[in-house]
N, C-alpha and C positions, 0 to 999 in steps of 0.2 A: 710233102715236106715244106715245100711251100707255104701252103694256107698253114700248118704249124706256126714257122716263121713269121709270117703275117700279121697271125692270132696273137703270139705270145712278144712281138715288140708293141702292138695297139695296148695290149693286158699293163706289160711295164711302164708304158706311156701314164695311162692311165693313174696308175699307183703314185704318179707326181706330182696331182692336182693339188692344189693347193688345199678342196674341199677335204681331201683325204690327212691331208699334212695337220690341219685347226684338229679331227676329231683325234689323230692319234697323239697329237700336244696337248689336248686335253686329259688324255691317259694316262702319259709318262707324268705330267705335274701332279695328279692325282694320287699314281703309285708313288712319289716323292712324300707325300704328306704337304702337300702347299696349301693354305688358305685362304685361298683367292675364290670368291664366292661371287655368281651374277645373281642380285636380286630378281626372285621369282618374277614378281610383277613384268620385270625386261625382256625377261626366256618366254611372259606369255603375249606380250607386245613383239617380239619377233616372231614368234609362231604367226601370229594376224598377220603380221607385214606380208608374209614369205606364202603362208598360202591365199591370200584375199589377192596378192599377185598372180598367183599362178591361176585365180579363179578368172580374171580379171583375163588374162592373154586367153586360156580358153572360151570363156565369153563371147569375145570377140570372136575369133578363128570360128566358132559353131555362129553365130551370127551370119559369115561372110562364108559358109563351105555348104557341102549336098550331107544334108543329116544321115543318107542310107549310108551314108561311109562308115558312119560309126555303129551301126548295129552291129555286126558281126564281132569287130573288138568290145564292144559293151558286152555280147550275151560272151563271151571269154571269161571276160574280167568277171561275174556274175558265178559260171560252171568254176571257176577258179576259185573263188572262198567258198563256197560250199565244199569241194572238192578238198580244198585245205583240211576243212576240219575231220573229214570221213581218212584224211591220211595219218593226223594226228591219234584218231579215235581208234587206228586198227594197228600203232606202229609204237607209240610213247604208251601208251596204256597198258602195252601187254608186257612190260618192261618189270621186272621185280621191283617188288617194293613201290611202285606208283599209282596213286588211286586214281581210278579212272575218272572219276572227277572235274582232277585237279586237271590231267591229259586233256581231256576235251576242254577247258578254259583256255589251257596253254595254246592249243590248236588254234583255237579261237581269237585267242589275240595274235597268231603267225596269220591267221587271213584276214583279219583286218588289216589296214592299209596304215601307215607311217609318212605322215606329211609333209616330216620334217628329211624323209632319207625320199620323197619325191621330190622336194623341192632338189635334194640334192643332186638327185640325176639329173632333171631338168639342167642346172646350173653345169656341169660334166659336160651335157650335149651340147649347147652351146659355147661352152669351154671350145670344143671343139669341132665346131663347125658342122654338126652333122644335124641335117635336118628331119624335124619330125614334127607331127600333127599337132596345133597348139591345143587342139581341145583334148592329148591324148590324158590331159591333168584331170580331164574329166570324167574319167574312170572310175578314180578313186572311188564313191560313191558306188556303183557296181559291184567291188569286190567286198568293199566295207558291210556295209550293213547285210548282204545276205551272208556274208562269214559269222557275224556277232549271233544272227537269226537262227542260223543253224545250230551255232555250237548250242546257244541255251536251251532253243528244244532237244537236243539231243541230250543234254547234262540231264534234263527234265525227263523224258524217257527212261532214262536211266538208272533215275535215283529210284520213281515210281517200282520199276521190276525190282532192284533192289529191297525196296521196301516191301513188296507183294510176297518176295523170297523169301521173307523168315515172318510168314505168316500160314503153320502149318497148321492140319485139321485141330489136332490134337490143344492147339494154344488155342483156339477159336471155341471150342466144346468146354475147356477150363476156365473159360473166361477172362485169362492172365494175360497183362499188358506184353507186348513184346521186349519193347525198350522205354524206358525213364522216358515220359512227357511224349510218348508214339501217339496216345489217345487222349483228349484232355480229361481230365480229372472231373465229377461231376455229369459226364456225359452217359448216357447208356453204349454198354460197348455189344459192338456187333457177335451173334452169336454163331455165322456163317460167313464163310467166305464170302459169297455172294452179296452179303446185306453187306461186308465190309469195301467188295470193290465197289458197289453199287453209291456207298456213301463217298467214295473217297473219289468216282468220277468229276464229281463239280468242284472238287479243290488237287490236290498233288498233281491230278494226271490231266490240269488243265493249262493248258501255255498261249498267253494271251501274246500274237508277234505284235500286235499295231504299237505297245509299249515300249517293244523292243526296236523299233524301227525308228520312233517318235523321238525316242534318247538320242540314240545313235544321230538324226537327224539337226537334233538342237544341242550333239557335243560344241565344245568351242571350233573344234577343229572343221570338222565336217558344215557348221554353220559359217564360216570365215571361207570357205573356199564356194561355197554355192550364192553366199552373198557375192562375191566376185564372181561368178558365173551369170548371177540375173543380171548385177549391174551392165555385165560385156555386154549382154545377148540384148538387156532393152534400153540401154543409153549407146553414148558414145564418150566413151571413156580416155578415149586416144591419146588426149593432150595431158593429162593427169598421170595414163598409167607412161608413158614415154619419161617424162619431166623428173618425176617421183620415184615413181615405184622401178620400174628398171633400173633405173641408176642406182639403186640402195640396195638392190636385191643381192648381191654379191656378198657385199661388205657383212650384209646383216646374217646371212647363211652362216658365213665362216666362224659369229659368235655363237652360231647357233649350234656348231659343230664342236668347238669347244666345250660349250655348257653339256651335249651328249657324252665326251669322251669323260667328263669327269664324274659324271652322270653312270656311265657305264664301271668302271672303277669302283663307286660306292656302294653297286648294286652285285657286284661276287660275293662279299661275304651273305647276301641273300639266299644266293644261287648255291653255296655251300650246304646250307642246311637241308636240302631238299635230294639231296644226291646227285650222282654222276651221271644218272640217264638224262636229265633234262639238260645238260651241257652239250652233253653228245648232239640230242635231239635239236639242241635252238644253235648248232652250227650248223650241221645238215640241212636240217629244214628248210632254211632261203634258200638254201643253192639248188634242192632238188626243188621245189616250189618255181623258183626262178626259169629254171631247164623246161620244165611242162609250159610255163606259162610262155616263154619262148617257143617251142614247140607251136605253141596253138597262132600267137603271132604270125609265125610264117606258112602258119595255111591261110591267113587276112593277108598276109603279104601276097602271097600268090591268087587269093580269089579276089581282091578288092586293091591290090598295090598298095598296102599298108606300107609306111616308109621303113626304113630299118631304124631309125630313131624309136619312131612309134611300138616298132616290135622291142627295143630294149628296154623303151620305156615300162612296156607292159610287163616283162620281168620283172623288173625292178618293183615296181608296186606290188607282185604277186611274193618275192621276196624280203619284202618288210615287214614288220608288227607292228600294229599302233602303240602308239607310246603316247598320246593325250586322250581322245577318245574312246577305246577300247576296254584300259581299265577299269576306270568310273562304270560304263555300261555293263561288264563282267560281273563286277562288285557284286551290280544289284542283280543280275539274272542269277547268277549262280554263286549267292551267298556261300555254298556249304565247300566253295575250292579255295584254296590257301595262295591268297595274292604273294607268298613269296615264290610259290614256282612259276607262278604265269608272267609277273614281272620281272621278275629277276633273270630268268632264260630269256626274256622280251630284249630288255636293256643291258644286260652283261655281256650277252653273247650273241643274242639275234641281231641287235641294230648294227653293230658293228663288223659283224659278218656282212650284212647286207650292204652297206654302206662301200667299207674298204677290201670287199672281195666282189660283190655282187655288181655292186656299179660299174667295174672297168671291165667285169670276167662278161655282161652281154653286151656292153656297149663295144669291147671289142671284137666279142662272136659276131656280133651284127655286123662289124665292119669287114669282117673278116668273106662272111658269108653273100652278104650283098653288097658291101661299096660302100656303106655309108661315109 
C-alpha cells in the first residue's frame, strides 16, 4: 500500500507541471474555435532550439563519461522500435476493417521517436530534481531509425505476397492482366509464374534500407539533435549552451506544447475517418510500449546502475511517435498507406497520451521503484 501511495502522489504531482498545463491549454482553446495561430516557420525554429539543446547537453555528458555505459540502453532502444512495429503489425492489423498496410505505418511512426515529447520529459525531470544520464537524449536515434527501417521493409514484404496472391495458374496461362496498370502496358507479359516472380525480384520484392536510413538521418529533427551531439562531443560548447540555450529551453517548450495541443484538436476529425481501432490502438500503444521499454531499463538499471531518470527516460521515448520526421520518411516508403491513420492516431491521440499520461505515469514509477 505504500509504494501505491507513493506511486500515485509522484503520478498527481506530475500532472501539475506546467509542461502538461501549455499542451492541455492548447486543446481546450482549440475545442473553443480560437484563432490564434503560431507561424509555422516559429514551431520549426523551436523544434531546432529544443532538440539542437538536448543534442548539445548529450554531446557533452558522452564527451566526459565511459561510452560502455551506454551500450546496453542503446541496443534497448534499437530491440524496442523494431519490437514496436512487430507489435503494431500482429495487434492493429488484425482489427476489422484495417489494412494492414496502413497498420504497419501506424506502427511505425509509434516507434519512431517524438522530439518534441523528449524534449518534454527531459524538462519534467529536471522539473524535478531527478537525475539522469545527459546523453540518455541520445537514444533517440537508436529507436528512430531501426523503427522507420523496419516498418518499410515490412509494408514491403507484405505488399509483394499480396501481390503474388492473386496471381493464380490459371490468369498466368490466359494471359489476363490481374489488376488495371499491375503490368505495364506494351510489355510482354509473363506466361508463368516463375518468369513472373523471376521478373519482379529486382523491382517490388526489392527494399533498398541505406535510403531509408539516409532520410531518416537528414529529417530536420534527427539532423538538429546530432548536430548538437558532434558539436558536445568535438567542441566545448559550455559557455553558449549554459548562457543561451538553458535559459530559453523552458520557455520555448511550453510554446511548443501549446502549438501540439492545438495541433492535436485539429487532427480528430482525421482520426475519425479511419475508425475506432486506431484510437483504441494510438492510446494503448505508448503506455504498453512505454511499460516494456521500462521493463528493459531496469535490467540496465541493475546490470550497469542505469539512473531511474535514464530508465524513465527511455519509456518515454519508447512511448512517443515522431511527429516531424517520421511522416515525411513514411510518405515516401510506404506511399500505398493513408497519412490519415498514421498521423492522425500519431497526433490526436498518441502524442498526447504520451506526453500527459506517459511522462508523469514512469517518471513516477521510477521514483516509486527506485528513489529517483
Amino acid at each position: 500500500m505504500d509504494f501505491l501511495s507513493d506511486f500515485f502522489t509522484k503520478f498527481g504531482a506530475q500532472l501539475q507541471s506546467p509542461t502538461l498545463g501549455f499542451l492541455i491549454g492548447g486543446i481546450v482553446i482549440a475545442a473553443f474555435g480560437s484563432q490564434l495561430q503560431i507561424p509555422d516557420a516559429i514551431y520549426k525554429f523551436i523544434v531546432f532550439m529544443l532538440l539542437i539543446k538536448v543534442g548539445l547537453s548529450g554531446g557533452i555528458a558522452i564527451r566526459n563519461s565511459n561510452l560502455t555505459e551506454m551500450l546496453l540502453p542503446a541496443l534497448f532502444a534499437v530491440v524496442m522500435g523494431i519490437l514496436i512495429v512487430f507489435i503494431g503489425r500482429y495487434t492493429l492489423a488484425k482489427m476489422p476493417n484495417v489494412k494492414t498496410v496502413d497498420a504497419i505505418a501506424t506502427a511505425g511512426l509509434f516507434g519512431a521517436v517524438s522530439g518534441s515529447t523528449l524534449a518534454a520529459g527531459i524538462t519534467v525531470l529536471e522539473a524535478q530534481g531527478i537525475e539522469y544520464e545527459a546523453w540518455a537524449g541520445a537514444l533517440y536515434p537508436f529507436m528512430d531509425i531501426p523503427a522507420l527501417v523496419t516498418a518499410i521493409v515490412v509494408a514491403s514484404i507484405h505488399t509483394s505476397k499480396k501481390r503474388d496472391k492473386y496471381f493464380s495458374e490459371e490468369e498466368y496461362l490466359s494471359k489476363q492482366p490481374v489488376a488495371a496498370g499491375e503490368y505495364p502496358s506494351g510489355q510482354e507479359y509473363p506466361t508463368t509464374r516463375q518468369e513472373y516472380l523471376s521478373q519482379q525480384r529486382g523491382t517490388a520484392n526489392k527494399v533498398e534500407i541505406w535510403p531509408i536510413v539516409q532520410e531518416s538521418l537528414q529529417g530536420s529533427a534527427l539532423s538538429a539533435l546530432l548536430l548538437g551531439l558532434a558539436l558536445g562531443i568535438l567542441t566545448r560548447p559550455e559557455s553558449v549552451f549554459e548562457s543561451f540555450y538553458e535559459p530559453l529551453f523552458r520557455g520555448l517548450l511550453s510554446i511548443l506544447m501549446l502549438v501540439m495541443g492545438m495541433e492535436a484538436w485539429s487532427r480528430i476529425g482525421e482520426l475519425r475517418k479511419v475508425g475506432q481501432w486506431y484510437a483504441i490502438y494510438a492510446f494503448f500503444a505508448p503506455l504498453l510500449h512505454g511499460f516494456i521499454a521500462f521493463g528493459l531499463g531496469m535490467i540496465a538499471h541493475y546490470v550497469t546502475n542505469f539512473s531511474a531518470g535514464g530508465v524513465a527516460l527511455l519509456a518515454i521515448i519508447a512511448a512517443s511517435s515522431s511527429d516531424i520526421s517520421g511522416p515525411p520518411t513514411l510518405r515516401a516508403g510506404i506511399p500505398s498507406a493513408n497519412p490519415s491513420a498514421y498521423i492522425g492516431a500519431s497526433t490526436a491521440v498518441g502524442t498526447p497520451v504520451a506526453i500527459a499520461l506517459g511522462i508523469p505515469l514512469y517518471i513516477g514509477l521510477a521514483q516509486a521503484l527506485m528513489g529517483g
